[in-house]
Residue, then its C-alpha position, 0 to 999 in steps of 0.5 A: x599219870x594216876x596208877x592204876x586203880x584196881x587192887x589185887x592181892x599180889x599188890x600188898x607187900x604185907x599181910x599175908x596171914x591175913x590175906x590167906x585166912x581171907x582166901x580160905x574163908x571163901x574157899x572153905x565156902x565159909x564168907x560172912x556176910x560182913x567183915x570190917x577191917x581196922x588200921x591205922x592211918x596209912x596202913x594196908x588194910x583198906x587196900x586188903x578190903x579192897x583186893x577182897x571185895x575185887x576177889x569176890x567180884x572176880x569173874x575168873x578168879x585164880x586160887x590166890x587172887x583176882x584176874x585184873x582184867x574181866x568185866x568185874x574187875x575193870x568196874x572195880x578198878x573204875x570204882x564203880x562197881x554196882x555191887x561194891x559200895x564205899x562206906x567211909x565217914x564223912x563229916x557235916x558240910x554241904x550236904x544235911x544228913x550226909x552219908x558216903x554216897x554225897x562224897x563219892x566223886x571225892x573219894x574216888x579222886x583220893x583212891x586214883x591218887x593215893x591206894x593207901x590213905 
Protein backbone atom coordinates (compact mmCIF):
# COMPACT_ATOMS: atom_id res chain seq x y z
CA UNK A 1 0.00 0.00 0.00
CA UNK A 2 1.47 3.64 -1.31
CA UNK A 3 1.29 6.39 1.79
CA UNK A 4 -0.54 9.06 1.32
CA UNK A 5 0.57 11.67 -0.91
CA UNK A 6 -0.57 14.80 0.13
CA UNK A 7 2.02 17.06 2.59
CA UNK A 8 1.41 18.91 5.38
CA UNK A 9 3.40 20.62 7.48
CA UNK A 10 2.56 18.65 10.72
CA UNK A 11 4.00 16.02 8.44
CA UNK A 12 7.89 17.34 8.85
CA UNK A 13 9.56 16.36 11.76
CA UNK A 14 12.11 18.92 11.11
CA UNK A 15 12.38 22.59 9.81
CA UNK A 16 10.28 24.49 12.10
CA UNK A 17 12.30 27.95 11.79
CA UNK A 18 11.81 27.52 8.25
CA UNK A 19 8.38 26.50 8.29
CA UNK A 20 7.00 29.57 10.67
CA UNK A 21 9.11 32.20 8.62
CA UNK A 22 6.92 30.64 5.75
CA UNK A 23 3.58 30.97 7.78
CA UNK A 24 4.30 34.47 8.79
CA UNK A 25 5.13 35.40 5.52
CA UNK A 26 1.76 34.77 4.19
CA UNK A 27 0.18 35.80 7.32
CA UNK A 28 2.12 39.31 7.27
CA UNK A 29 0.44 39.07 3.55
CA UNK A 30 4.12 39.49 2.64
CA UNK A 31 4.30 36.12 -0.14
CA UNK A 32 6.77 36.45 -3.16
CA UNK A 33 6.00 35.55 -6.08
CA UNK A 34 8.62 33.17 -6.18
CA UNK A 35 10.71 31.01 -3.49
CA UNK A 36 13.09 28.11 -4.12
CA UNK A 37 14.16 25.62 -1.76
CA UNK A 38 17.54 24.20 -1.78
CA UNK A 39 18.57 20.54 -0.13
CA UNK A 40 20.38 17.80 -0.17
CA UNK A 41 19.52 14.70 -1.57
CA UNK A 42 16.99 13.14 0.77
CA UNK A 43 16.70 16.22 2.58
CA UNK A 44 12.84 17.72 3.55
CA UNK A 45 13.05 20.62 1.71
CA UNK A 46 11.01 19.35 -1.27
CA UNK A 47 8.42 18.21 1.07
CA UNK A 48 8.46 22.10 2.91
CA UNK A 49 7.68 22.87 -0.78
CA UNK A 50 5.22 21.03 -0.99
CA UNK A 51 3.33 21.41 2.21
CA UNK A 52 3.89 25.16 1.22
CA UNK A 53 2.30 24.94 -2.19
CA UNK A 54 -0.57 22.47 -0.41
CA UNK A 55 -1.07 25.43 2.41
CA UNK A 56 -1.57 28.05 -0.01
CA UNK A 57 -4.14 25.82 -2.23
CA UNK A 58 -5.81 25.26 0.94
CA UNK A 59 -9.53 26.02 0.77
CA UNK A 60 -9.97 26.04 4.75
CA UNK A 61 -6.52 26.50 6.08
CA UNK A 62 -5.69 26.56 9.83
CA UNK A 63 -3.13 29.08 11.34
CA UNK A 64 -0.41 26.32 11.03
CA UNK A 65 -1.00 24.37 8.44
CA UNK A 66 -3.28 23.17 5.52
CA UNK A 67 -6.65 21.07 6.28
CA UNK A 68 -5.85 17.69 4.07
CA UNK A 69 -9.31 17.07 2.96
CA UNK A 70 -11.09 20.14 1.03
CA UNK A 71 -11.08 20.20 -2.64
CA UNK A 72 -7.42 21.93 -3.06
CA UNK A 73 -6.03 19.46 -1.02
CA UNK A 74 -7.32 16.37 -2.36
CA UNK A 75 -5.93 17.36 -6.28
CA UNK A 76 -2.74 18.06 -4.31
CA UNK A 77 -2.55 14.81 -2.73
CA UNK A 78 -3.61 13.25 -6.52
CA UNK A 79 -0.42 15.67 -7.74
CA UNK A 80 -2.38 17.00 -9.90
CA UNK A 81 -3.50 20.31 -9.07
CA UNK A 82 -4.07 22.78 -12.06
CA UNK A 83 -2.44 25.36 -10.15
CA UNK A 84 0.58 23.39 -8.58
CA UNK A 85 3.02 22.80 -11.41
CA UNK A 86 6.22 20.31 -10.60
CA UNK A 87 9.68 21.75 -12.19
CA UNK A 88 12.47 19.20 -11.48
CA UNK A 89 15.29 18.59 -13.93
CA UNK A 90 15.43 16.28 -16.55
CA UNK A 91 18.03 14.96 -18.68
CA UNK A 92 18.02 14.65 -22.63
CA UNK A 93 16.21 11.08 -23.36
CA UNK A 94 13.18 10.13 -25.41
CA UNK A 95 11.98 13.36 -25.68
CA UNK A 96 13.73 16.65 -27.87
CA UNK A 97 13.76 19.42 -25.79
CA UNK A 98 12.35 18.07 -22.61
CA UNK A 99 11.11 19.78 -20.06
CA UNK A 100 9.33 18.36 -16.56
CA UNK A 101 6.04 18.17 -18.07
CA UNK A 102 7.14 15.19 -20.66
CA UNK A 103 8.16 13.26 -17.24
CA UNK A 104 5.07 14.01 -15.08
CA UNK A 105 3.66 10.44 -14.98
CA UNK A 106 7.07 9.58 -13.53
CA UNK A 107 7.39 11.85 -11.26
CA UNK A 108 4.39 11.37 -9.56
CA UNK A 109 5.13 7.44 -9.44
CA UNK A 110 8.35 8.66 -7.51
CA UNK A 111 6.39 11.16 -5.24
CA UNK A 112 3.55 8.39 -4.22
CA UNK A 113 6.49 5.94 -3.66
CA UNK A 114 8.92 8.07 -1.89
CA UNK A 115 7.76 12.05 -0.12
CA UNK A 116 11.56 12.55 0.34
CA UNK A 117 13.75 11.57 -2.62
Amino acid sequence: MLQKTYMQFKDIPSNNIAKQHLLKSIKNDRLSHAHMFLGRDGSSSLAIAWAFAQYILCDSPSETDSCGKCPSCIKCAKLNHADFHWIFPVISGQYKGPISDNYLPEWRDLLEKNNYP
